[in-house]
LUMMARNU-380919 format. One line per field, with one value per residue: residue number from 0; x, y, z of N, C-alpha, C in turn. Coordinates in steps of 0.02 Angstrom, whole numbers, plus 50000, padded with zeros to 5 digits. Each point is the difference from the previous one (the first is absolute). Last residue first. Layout:
num [NUM, ...]
nX [X, ...]
nY [Y, ...]
nZ [Z, ...]
caX [X, ...]
caY [Y, ...]
caZ [Z, ...]
cX [X, ...]
cY [Y, ...]
cZ [Z, ...]
***
This chain:
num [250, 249, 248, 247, 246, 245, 244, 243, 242, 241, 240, 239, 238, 237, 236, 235, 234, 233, 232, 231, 230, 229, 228, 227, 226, 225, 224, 223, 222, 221, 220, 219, 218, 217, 216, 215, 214, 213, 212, 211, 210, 209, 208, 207, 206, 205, 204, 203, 202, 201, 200, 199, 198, 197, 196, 195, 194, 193, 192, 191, 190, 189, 188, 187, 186, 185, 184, 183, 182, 181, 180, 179, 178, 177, 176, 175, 174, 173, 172, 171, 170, 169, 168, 167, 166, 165, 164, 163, 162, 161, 160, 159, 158, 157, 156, 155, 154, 153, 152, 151, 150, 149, 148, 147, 146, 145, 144, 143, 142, 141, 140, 139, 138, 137, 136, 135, 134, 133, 132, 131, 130, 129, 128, 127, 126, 125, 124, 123, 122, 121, 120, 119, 118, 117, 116, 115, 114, 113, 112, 111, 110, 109, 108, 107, 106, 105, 104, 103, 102, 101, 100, 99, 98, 97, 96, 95, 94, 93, 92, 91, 90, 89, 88, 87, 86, 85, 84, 83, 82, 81, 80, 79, 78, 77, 76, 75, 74, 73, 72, 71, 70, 69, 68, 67, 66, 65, 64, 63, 62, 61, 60, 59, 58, 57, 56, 55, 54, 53, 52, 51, 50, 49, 48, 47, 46, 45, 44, 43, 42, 41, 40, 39, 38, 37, 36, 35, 34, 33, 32, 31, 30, 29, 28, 27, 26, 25, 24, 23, 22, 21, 20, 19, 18, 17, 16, 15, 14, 13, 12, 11, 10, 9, 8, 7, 6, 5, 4, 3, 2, 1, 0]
nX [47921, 50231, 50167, 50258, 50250, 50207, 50271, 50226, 50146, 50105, 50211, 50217, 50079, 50113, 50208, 50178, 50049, 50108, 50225, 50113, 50078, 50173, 50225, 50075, 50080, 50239, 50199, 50040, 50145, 50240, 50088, 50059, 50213, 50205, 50055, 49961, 49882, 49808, 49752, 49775, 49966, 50024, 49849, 49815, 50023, 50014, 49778, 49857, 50068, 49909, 49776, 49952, 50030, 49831, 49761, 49881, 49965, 49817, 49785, 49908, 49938, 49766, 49851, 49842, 49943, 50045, 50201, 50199, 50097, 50106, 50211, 50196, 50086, 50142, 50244, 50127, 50139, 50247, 50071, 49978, 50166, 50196, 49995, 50036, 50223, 50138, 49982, 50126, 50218, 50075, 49996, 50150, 50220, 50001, 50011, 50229, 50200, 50252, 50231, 50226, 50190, 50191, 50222, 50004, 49738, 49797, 49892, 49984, 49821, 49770, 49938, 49982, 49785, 49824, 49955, 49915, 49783, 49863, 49977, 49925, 49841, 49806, 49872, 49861, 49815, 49841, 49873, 49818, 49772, 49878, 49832, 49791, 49839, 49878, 49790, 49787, 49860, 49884, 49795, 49828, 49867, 49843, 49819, 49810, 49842, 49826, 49888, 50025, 49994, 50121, 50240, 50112, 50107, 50207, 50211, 50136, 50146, 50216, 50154, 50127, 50195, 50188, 50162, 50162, 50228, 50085, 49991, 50191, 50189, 50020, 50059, 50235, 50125, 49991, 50151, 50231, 50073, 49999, 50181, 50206, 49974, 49989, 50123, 50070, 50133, 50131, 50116, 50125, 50211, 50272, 50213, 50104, 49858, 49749, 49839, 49854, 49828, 49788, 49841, 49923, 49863, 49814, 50030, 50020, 49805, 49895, 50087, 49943, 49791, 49893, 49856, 49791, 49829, 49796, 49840, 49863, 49809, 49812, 49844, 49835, 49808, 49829, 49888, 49835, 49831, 49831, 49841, 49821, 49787, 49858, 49834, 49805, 49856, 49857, 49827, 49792, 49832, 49856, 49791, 49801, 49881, 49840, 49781, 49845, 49891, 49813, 49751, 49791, 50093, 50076, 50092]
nY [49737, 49989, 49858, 49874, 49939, 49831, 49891, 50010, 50109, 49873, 49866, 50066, 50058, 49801, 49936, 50120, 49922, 49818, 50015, 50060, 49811, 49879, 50097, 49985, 49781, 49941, 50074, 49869, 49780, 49999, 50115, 49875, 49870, 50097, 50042, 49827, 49792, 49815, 50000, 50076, 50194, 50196, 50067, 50113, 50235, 50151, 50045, 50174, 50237, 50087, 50089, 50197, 50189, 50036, 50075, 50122, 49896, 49843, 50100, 50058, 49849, 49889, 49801, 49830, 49895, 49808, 50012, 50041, 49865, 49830, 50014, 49999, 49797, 49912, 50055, 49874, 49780, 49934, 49937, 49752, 49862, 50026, 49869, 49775, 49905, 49968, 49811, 49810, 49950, 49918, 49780, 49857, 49992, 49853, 49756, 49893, 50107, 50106, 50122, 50151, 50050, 50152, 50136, 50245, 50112, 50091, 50111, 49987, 49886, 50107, 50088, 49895, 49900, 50144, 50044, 49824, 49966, 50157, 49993, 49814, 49889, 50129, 50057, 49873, 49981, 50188, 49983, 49876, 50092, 50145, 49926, 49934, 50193, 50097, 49887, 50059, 50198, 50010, 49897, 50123, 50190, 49949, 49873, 50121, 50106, 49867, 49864, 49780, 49742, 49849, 49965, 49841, 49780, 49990, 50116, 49830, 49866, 50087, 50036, 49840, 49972, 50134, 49940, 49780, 50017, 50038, 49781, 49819, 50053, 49958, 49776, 49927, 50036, 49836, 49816, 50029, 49971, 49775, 49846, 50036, 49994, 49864, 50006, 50246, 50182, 50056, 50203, 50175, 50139, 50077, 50007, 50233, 50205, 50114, 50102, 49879, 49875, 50080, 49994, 49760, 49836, 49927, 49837, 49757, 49877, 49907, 49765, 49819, 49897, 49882, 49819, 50092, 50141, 49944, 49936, 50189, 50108, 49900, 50045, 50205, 49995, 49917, 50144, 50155, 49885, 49941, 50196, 50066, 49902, 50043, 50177, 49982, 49900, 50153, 50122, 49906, 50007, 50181, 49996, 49873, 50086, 50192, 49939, 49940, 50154, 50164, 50071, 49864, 49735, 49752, 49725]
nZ [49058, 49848, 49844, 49965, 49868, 49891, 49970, 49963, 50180, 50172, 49960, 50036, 50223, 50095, 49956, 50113, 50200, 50000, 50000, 50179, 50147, 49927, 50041, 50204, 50076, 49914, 50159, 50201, 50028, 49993, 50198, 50190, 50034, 50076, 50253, 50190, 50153, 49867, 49903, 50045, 50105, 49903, 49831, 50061, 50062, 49854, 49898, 50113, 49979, 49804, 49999, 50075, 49859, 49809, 49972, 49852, 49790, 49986, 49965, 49816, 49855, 50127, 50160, 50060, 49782, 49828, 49870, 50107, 50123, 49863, 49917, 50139, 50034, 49834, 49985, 50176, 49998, 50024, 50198, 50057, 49894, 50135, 50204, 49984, 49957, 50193, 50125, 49928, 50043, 50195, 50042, 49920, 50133, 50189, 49977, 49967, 50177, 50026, 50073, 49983, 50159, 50115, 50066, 49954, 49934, 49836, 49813, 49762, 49952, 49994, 49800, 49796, 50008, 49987, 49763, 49875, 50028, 49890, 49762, 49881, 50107, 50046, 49836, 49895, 50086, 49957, 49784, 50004, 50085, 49864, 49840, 50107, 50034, 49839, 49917, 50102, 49931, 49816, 50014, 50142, 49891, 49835, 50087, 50116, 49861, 49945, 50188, 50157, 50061, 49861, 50042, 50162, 49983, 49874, 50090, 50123, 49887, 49932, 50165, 50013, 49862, 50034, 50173, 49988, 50011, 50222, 50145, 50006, 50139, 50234, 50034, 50010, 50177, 50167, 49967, 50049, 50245, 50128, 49979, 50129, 50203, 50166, 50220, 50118, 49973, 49776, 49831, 49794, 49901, 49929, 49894, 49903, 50054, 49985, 49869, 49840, 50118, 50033, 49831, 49899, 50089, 49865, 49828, 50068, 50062, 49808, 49920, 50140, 49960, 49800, 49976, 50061, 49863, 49891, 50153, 50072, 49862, 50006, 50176, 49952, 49902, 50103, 50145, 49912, 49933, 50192, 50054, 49880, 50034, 50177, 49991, 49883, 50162, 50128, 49895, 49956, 50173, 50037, 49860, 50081, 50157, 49921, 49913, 50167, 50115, 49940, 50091, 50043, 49996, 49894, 49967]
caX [49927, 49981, 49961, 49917, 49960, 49963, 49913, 49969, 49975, 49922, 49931, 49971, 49980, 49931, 49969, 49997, 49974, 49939, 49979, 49990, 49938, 49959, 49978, 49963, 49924, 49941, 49981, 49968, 49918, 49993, 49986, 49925, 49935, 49958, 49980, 50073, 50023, 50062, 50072, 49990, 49966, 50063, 50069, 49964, 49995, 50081, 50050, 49978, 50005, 50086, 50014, 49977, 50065, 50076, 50043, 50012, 50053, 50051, 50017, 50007, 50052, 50010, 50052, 50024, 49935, 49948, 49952, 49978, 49971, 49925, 49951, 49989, 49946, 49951, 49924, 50002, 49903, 49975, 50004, 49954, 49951, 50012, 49985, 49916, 49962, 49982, 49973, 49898, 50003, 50019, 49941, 49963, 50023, 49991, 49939, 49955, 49958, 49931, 49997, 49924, 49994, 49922, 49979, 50049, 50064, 50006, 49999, 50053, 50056, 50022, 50016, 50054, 50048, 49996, 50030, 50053, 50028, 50005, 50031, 50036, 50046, 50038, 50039, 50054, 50028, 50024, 50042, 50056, 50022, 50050, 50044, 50038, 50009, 50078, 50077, 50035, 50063, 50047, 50022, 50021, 50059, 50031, 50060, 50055, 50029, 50058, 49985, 50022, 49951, 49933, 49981, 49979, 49937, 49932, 49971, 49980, 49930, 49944, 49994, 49974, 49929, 49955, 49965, 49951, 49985, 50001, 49949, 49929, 49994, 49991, 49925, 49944, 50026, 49980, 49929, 49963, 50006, 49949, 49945, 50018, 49993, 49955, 50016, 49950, 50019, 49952, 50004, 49947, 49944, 49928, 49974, 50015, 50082, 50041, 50030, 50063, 50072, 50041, 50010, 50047, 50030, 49980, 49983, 50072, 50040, 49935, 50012, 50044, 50002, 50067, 50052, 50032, 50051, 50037, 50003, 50048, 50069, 50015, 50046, 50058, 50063, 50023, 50048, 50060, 50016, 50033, 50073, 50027, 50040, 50053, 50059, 50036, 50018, 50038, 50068, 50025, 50061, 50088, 50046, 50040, 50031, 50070, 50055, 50021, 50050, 50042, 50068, 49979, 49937, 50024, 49945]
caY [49971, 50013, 50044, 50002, 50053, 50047, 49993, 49972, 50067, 50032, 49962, 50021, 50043, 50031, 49953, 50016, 50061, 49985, 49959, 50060, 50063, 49944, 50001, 50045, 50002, 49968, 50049, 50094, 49992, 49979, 50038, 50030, 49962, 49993, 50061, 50025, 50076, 49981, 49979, 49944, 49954, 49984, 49974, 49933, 49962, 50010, 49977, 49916, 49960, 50000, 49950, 49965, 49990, 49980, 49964, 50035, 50061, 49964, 49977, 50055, 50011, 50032, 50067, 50009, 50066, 49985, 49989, 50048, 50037, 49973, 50029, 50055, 50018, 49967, 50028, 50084, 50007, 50033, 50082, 50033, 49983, 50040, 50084, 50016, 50028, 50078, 50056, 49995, 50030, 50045, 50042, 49989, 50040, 50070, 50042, 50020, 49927, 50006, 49969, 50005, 49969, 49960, 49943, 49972, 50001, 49905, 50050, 50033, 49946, 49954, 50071, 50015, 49954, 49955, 50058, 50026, 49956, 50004, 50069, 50008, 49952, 49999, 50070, 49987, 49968, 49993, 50046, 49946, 49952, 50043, 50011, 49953, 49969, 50026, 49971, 49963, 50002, 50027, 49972, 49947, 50005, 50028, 49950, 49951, 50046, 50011, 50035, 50046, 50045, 49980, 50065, 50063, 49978, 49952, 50015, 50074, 49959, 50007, 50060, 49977, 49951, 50027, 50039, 50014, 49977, 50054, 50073, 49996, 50010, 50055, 50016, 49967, 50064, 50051, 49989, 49994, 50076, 50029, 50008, 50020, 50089, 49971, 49940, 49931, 49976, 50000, 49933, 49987, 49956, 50017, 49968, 49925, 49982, 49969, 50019, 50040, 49965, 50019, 50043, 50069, 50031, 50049, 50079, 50049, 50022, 50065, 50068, 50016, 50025, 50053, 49993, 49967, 50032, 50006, 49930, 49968, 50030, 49973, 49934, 49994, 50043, 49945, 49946, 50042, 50019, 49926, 49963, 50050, 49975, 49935, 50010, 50033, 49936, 49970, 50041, 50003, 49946, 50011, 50061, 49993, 49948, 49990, 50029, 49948, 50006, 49972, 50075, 50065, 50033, 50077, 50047]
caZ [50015, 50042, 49991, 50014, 50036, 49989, 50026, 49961, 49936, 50037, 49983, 49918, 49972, 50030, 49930, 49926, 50028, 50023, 49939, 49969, 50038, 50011, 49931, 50000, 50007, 49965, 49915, 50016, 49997, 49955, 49924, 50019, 49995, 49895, 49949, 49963, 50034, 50070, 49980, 49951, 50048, 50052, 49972, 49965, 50075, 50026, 49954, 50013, 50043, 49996, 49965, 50060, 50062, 49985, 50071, 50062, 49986, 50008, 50070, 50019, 49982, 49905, 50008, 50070, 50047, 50061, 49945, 49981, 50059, 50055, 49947, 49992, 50074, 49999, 49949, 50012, 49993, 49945, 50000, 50018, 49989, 49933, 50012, 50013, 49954, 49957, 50034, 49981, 49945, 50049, 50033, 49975, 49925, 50020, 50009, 49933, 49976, 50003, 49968, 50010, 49962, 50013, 50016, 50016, 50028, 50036, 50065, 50022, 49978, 50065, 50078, 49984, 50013, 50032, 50047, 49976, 50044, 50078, 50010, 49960, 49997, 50063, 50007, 49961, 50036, 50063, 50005, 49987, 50021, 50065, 49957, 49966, 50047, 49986, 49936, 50036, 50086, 50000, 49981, 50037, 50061, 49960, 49959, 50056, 50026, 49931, 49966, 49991, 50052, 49985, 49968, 50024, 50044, 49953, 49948, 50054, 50029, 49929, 49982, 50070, 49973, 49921, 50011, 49994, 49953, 49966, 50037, 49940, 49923, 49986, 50026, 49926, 49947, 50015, 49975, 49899, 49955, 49989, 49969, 49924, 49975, 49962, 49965, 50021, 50080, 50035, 50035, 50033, 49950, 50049, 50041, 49960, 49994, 50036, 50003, 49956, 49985, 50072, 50016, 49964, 50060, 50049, 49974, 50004, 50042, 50045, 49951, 50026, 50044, 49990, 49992, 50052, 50033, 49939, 49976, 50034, 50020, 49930, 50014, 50057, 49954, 49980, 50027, 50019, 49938, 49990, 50077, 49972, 49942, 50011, 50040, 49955, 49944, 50038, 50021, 49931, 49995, 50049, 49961, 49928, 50043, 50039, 49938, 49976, 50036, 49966, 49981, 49959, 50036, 50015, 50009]
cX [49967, 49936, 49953, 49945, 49906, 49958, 49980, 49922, 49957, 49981, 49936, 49949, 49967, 49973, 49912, 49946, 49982, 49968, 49932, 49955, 49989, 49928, 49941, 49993, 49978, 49922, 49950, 49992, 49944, 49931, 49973, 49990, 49938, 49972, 49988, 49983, 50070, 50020, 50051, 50054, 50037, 49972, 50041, 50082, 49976, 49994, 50069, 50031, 49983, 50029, 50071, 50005, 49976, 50036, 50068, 50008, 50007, 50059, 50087, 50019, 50061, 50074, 50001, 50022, 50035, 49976, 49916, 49945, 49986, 49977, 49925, 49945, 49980, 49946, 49948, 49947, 49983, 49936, 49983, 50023, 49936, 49939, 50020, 49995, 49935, 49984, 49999, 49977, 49903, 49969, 50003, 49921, 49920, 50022, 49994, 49929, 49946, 49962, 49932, 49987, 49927, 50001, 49918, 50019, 50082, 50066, 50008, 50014, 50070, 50051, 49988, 50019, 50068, 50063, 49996, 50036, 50061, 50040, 50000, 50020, 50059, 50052, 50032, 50030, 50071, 50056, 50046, 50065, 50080, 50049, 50049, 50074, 50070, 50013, 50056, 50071, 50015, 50042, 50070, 50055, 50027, 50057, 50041, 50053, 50054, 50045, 50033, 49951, 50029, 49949, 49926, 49964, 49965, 49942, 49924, 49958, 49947, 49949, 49936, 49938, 49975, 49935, 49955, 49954, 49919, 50009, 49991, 49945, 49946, 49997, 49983, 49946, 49941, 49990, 49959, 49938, 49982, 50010, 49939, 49924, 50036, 50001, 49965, 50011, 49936, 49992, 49964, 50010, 49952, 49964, 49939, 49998, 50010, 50067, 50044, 50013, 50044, 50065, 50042, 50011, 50053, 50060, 49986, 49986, 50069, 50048, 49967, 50035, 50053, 49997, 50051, 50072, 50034, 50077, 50067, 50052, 50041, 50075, 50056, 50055, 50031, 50056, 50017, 50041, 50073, 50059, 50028, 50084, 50052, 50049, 50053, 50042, 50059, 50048, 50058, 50065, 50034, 50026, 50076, 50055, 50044, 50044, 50053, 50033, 50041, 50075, 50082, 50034, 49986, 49939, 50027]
cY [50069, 49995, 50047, 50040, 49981, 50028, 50062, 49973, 49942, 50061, 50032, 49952, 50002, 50054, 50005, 49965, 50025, 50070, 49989, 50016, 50037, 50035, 49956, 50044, 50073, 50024, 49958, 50029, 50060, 49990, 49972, 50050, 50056, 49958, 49977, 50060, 50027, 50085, 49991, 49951, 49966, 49943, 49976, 49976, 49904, 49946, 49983, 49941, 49945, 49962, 49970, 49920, 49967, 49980, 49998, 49952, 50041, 50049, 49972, 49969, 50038, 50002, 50033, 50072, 50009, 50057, 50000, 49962, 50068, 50071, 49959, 49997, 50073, 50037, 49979, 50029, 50043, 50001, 50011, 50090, 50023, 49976, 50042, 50058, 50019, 49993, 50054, 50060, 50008, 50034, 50097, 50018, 49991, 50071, 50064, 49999, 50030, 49930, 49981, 49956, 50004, 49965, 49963, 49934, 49960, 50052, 49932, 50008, 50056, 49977, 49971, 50033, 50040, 49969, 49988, 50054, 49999, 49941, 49992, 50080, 50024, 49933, 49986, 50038, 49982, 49944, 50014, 50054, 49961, 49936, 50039, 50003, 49935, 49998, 50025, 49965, 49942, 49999, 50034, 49952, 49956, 50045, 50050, 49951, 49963, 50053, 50020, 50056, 50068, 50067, 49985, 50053, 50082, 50001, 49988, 50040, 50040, 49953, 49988, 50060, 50019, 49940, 50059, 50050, 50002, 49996, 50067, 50047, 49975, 50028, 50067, 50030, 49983, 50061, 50045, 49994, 50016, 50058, 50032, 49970, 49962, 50050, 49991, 49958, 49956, 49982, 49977, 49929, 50012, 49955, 49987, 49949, 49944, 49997, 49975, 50056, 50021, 49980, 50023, 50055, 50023, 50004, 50055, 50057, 50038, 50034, 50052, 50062, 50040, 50019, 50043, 49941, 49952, 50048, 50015, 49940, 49970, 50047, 49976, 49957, 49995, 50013, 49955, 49952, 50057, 50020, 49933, 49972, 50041, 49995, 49927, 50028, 50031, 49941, 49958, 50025, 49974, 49947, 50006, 50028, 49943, 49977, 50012, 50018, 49939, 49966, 49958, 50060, 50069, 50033, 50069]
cZ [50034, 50013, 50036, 50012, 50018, 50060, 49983, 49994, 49953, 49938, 50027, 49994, 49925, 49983, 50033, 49977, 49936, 49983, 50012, 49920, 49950, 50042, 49974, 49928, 50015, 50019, 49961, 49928, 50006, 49988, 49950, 49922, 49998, 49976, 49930, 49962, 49968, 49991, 50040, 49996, 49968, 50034, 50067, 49961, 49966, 50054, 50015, 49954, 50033, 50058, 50006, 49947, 50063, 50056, 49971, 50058, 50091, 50001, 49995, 50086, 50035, 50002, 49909, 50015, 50053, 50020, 50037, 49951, 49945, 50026, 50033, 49942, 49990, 50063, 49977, 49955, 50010, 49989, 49930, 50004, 50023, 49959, 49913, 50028, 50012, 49935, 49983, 50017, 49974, 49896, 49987, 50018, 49970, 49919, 50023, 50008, 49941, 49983, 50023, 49967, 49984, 49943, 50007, 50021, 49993, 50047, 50052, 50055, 50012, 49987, 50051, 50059, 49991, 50019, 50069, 50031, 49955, 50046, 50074, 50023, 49966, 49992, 50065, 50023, 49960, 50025, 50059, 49979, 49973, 50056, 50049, 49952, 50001, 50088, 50038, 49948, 50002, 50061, 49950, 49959, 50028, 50054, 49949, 49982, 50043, 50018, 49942, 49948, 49999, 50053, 49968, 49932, 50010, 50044, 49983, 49939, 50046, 50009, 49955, 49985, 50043, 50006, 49945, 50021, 49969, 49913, 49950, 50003, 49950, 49935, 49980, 50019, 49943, 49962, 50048, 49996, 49910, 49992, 50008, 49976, 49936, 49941, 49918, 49952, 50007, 50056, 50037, 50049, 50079, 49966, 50055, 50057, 49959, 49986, 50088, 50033, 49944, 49976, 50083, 50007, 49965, 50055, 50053, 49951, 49994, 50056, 50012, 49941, 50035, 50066, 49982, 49976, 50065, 50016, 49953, 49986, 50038, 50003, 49951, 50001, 50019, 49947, 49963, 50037, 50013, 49924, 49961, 50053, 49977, 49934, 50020, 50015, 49959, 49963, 50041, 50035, 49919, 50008, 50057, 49974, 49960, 50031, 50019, 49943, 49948, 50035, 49953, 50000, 49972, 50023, 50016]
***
């Protein structure tokens, strides 16, 4: 029975939503799991890809090591996880997607669904960048600096925690021109504003790097020049999209 402000349609209509959100969760975990599943017998090959980059430049003989009983297997399958993680994160994205853009305006899918591609695409950019340039350099500028008689020699969670940490900070700095073309695209801030914070930018950039990265001058560069080329890139691709909107028409 529906009453006369139409509560029983709605009540319909949210527990539809509600159903189409389950279904959407159960479909993103179940990418998930399926990634996983499908990475966990390479578990320990994951592992020694990822501590490639320290251990070529250890002493002959350096290697990694585990001080808890259990760390050689669950460090891998931890690593598995993460990776299936960022494997599946294009399906998860596109279930999120499916439930949301139905209640989207056409205007709104024609912004929303560019940012979030090159979202995603920065994303893994970032994280190629901090495997393949930043923790490389890193490792080459501690391993020099081992004192005299020290021996460096690293538990393989703590290495793994320690490597999670700056891909996901390098990974979240490359979202920069993402956040810059939001806040201009949104009204927050214009162009004209951003150009004239320049140098308060900059520094928040110097300072957000020196958090990020272990206390070394060219850790912090390596991650500073990206995200402020990466500002700047926002800042361009903001300007040419606000000339490209049409002029409204004064009321």
């Amino acid at each position: 029975m529906t009453t006369a402000d139409g509560s029983a349609d709605e009540g319909l209509g949210l527990m539809a939503h509600l159903l189409e959100l389950r279904a959407r969760v159960l479909r993103a975990l179940l990418g998930l799991a399926v990634a996983f599943l499908g990475f966990v017998p390479f578990a320990n090959e994951l592992y020694s890809a990822l501590a490639e980059p320290l251990l070529r430049f250890l002493p002959e003989g350096g290697q990694l090591i585990a001080i808890d009983v259990a760390s050689p297997f669950f460090a891998p399958v931890k690593l598995a996880f993460f990776a299936a993680l960022l494997v599946a994160t294009p399906w998860m994205l596109y279930q999120a997607w499916a439930f949301v853009a139905p209640g989207l305006y056409r205007h709104e899918k024609r912004m929303a669904l560019p940012l979030l591609v090159a979202a995603v695409v920065l994303f893994y950019v970032g994280l190629a960048f901090a495997y393949f340039v930043m923790l490389p350099a890193m490792f080459a500028f501690l391993t020099a600096t081992v004192p005299e008689g020290v021996a460096m020699m690293t538990d393989i969670n703590a290495y793994l925690s320690f490597v999670l940490v700056m891909a996901l900070a390098s990974a979240l700095a490359f979202e920069l021109p993402i956040a810059v073309l939001v806040a201009i695209l949104l009204g927050w801030v214009t162009p004209a504003q951003l150009s004239e914070w320049r140098g308060y930018v900059i520094v928040v950039i110097a300072i957000l790097a020196a958090l990020l990265t272990p206390p070394d001058g060219l850790s912090m560069v390596l991650l500073m020049v990206p995200m402020w080329l990466l500002y700047e890139i926002g800042l361009l691709v903001g300007r040419v999209l606000l000339r490209g909107r049409p002029a409204v028409a004064p009321t």
